[in-house]
C-alpha positions, 0 to 999 in steps of 0.5 A, spaced: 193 373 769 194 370 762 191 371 755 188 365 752 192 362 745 185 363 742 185 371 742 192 370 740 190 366 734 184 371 733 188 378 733 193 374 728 187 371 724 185 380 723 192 381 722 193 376 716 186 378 714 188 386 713 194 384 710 191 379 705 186 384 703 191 390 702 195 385 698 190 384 694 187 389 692 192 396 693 196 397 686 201 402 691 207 397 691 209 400 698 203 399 701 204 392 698 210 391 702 206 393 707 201 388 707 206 383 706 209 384 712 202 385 716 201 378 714 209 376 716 208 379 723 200 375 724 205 369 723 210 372 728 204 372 733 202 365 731 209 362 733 210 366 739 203 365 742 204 357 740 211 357 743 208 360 750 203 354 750 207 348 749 212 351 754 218 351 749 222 357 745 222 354 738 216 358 735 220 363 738 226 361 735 222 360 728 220 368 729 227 371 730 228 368 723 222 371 720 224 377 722 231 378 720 227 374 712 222 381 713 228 385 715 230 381 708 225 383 704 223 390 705 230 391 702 230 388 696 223 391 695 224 398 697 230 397 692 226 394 687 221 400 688 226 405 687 228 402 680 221 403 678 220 410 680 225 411 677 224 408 670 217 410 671 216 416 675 210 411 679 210 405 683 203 402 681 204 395 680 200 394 674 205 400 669 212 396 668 209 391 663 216 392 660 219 389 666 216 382 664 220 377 660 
C-alpha cells in the first residue's frame, strides 16, 4: 500500500504554513530558526515524495544538501543569537537596531 504524492504535498503545505506564520509573527529569534527550519523540512518532504514519484534519486539527492545547508544555518544562526544575548541581555528581534549600518 502507498501513500499518494497528494497527502505528501498537503503535510508539506502544513509545514510550510506553520513555519511561515511562526516566521512572521514571533519576535524570539529561536523560534524564528525554528520556523525556518519547519519550512526547509516542508521542502524536504516535497523533494523526497517527487522523487518517489517519478522513480529517481534526484529529489532526494537535492534534499541531502538541504540538510547539510539547514545543518549550516542553524550555526551561524545560533551564533549570531549568542552575540546578541550577549550585547543585549534579549533575543527579540526588533531590540538590536544598533546592529543596522
Amino acid at each position: 500500500m502507498t501513500v499518494a504524492v497528494e497527502y505528501y504535498v498537503l503535510l508539506s503545505m502544513g509545514l510550510f504554513c506553520i513555519g511561515l506564520f511562526g516566521v512572521l509573527t514571533r519576535r524570539n529569534a529561536l523560534m524564528f530558526l525554528m520556523s525556518v527550519e519547519l519550512m526547509l523540512n516542508a521542502a524536504n518532504i516535497n523533494l523526497i515524495a517527487f522523487s518517489f514519484y517519478h522513480g529517481n534519486l534526484t529529489g532526494q539527492v537535492f534534499a541531502l544538501f538541504t540538510m547539510a545547508l539547514a545543518a549550516a544555518e542553524v550555526a551561524v544562526g545560533l551564533g549570531i543569537i549568542l552575540v546578541l544575548y550577549r550585547n543585549f541581555r534579549d533575543v527579540d528581534v526588533t531590540v538590536p537596531t544598533t546592529m543596522r549600518w
